[in-house]
C-alpha distance (Angstrom), angle and dihedral (degrees) to the residues before:
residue distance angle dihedral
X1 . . .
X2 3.84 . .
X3 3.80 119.8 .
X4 3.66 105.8 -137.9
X5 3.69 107.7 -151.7
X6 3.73 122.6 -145.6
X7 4.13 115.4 -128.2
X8 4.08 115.5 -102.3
X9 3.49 107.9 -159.9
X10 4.03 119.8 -160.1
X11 3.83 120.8 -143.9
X12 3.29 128.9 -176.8
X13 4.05 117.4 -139.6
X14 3.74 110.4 -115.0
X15 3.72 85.0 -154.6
X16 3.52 107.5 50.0
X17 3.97 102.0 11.3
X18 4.41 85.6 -120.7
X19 3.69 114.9 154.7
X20 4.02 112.2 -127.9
X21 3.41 119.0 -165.3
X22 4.28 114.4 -160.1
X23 3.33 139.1 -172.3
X24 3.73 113.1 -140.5
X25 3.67 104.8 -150.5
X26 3.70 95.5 39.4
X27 4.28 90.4 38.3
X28 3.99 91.2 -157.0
X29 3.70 119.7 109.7
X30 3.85 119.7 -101.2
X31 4.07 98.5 -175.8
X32 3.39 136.3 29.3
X33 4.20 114.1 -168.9
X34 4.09 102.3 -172.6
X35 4.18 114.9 -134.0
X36 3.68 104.4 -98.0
X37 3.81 110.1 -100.7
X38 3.83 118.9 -91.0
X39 3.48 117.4 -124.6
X40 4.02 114.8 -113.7
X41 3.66 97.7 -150.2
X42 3.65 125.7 10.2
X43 4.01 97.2 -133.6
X44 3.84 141.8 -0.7
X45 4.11 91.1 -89.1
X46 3.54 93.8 59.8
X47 3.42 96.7 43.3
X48 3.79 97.6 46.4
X49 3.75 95.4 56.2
X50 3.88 89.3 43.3
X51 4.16 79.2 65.9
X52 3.34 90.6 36.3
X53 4.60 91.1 53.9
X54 3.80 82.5 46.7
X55 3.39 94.4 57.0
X56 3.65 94.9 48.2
X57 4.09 87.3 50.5
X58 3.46 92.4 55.9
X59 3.89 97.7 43.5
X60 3.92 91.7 48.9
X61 4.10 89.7 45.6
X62 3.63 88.5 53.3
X63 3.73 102.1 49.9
X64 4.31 78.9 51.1
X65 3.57 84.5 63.6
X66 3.36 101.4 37.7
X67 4.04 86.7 53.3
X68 3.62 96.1 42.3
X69 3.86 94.6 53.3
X70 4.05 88.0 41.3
X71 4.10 89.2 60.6
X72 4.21 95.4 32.5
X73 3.60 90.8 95.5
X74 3.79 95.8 54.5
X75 3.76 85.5 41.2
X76 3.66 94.3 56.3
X77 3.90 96.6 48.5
X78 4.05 87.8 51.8
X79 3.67 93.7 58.3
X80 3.83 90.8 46.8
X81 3.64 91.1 48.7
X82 4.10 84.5 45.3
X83 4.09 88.4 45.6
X84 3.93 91.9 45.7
X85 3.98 97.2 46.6
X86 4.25 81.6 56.0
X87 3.03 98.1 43.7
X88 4.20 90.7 53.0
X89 4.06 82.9 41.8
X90 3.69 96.6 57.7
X91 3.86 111.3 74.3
X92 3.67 116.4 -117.1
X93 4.12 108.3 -105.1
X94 3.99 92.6 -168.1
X95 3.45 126.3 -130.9
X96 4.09 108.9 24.3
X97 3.31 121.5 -116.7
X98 4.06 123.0 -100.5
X99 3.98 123.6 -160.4
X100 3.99 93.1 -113.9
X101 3.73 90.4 43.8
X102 3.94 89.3 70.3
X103 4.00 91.2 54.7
């Protein structure tokens, strides 16, 4: 007796470049072939000064920081002063308002 064998197809992921392997009749996937890694840099050079631009990213971000919490004090008391001189601006409108006041 003949074994009739079923069709597997093999696509290839557009996404991802993966090799999946199907059986028709059953429709469930019976091999999986992962895309063959990409390589992140194409030599030593370029990889070195990749580490070398990161470095230099995360050096210049932390002297940001470093500045920014060095002037937060003096930026703190200016918004104060700026909140106080409104506050002095606006007129005073007495008693403030509650929800079950307005019923």
């Amino acid at each position: 007796m003949a074994v009739k064998s079923n069709p597997i197809l093999e696509i290839a992921c557009p996404d991802c470049g993966a090799i999946l392997k199907i059986d028709v009749a059953s429709r469930a996937v019976i091999a999986h072939t992962p895309a063959p890694r990409k390589r992140t840099f194409e030599d030593f050079d370029a990889a070195t000064k990749a580490l070398r631009e990161a470095e230099e990213r995360k050096e210049s971000l932390f002297r940001q920081a470093v500045h920014a919490e060095k002037n937060k004090e003096d930026l703190f008391n200016k918004r104060f002063a700026e909140v106080v001189k409104k506050a002095q601006e606006t007129p005073d409108t007495g008693k403030p308002l509650r929800e079950f006041d307005l019923d």
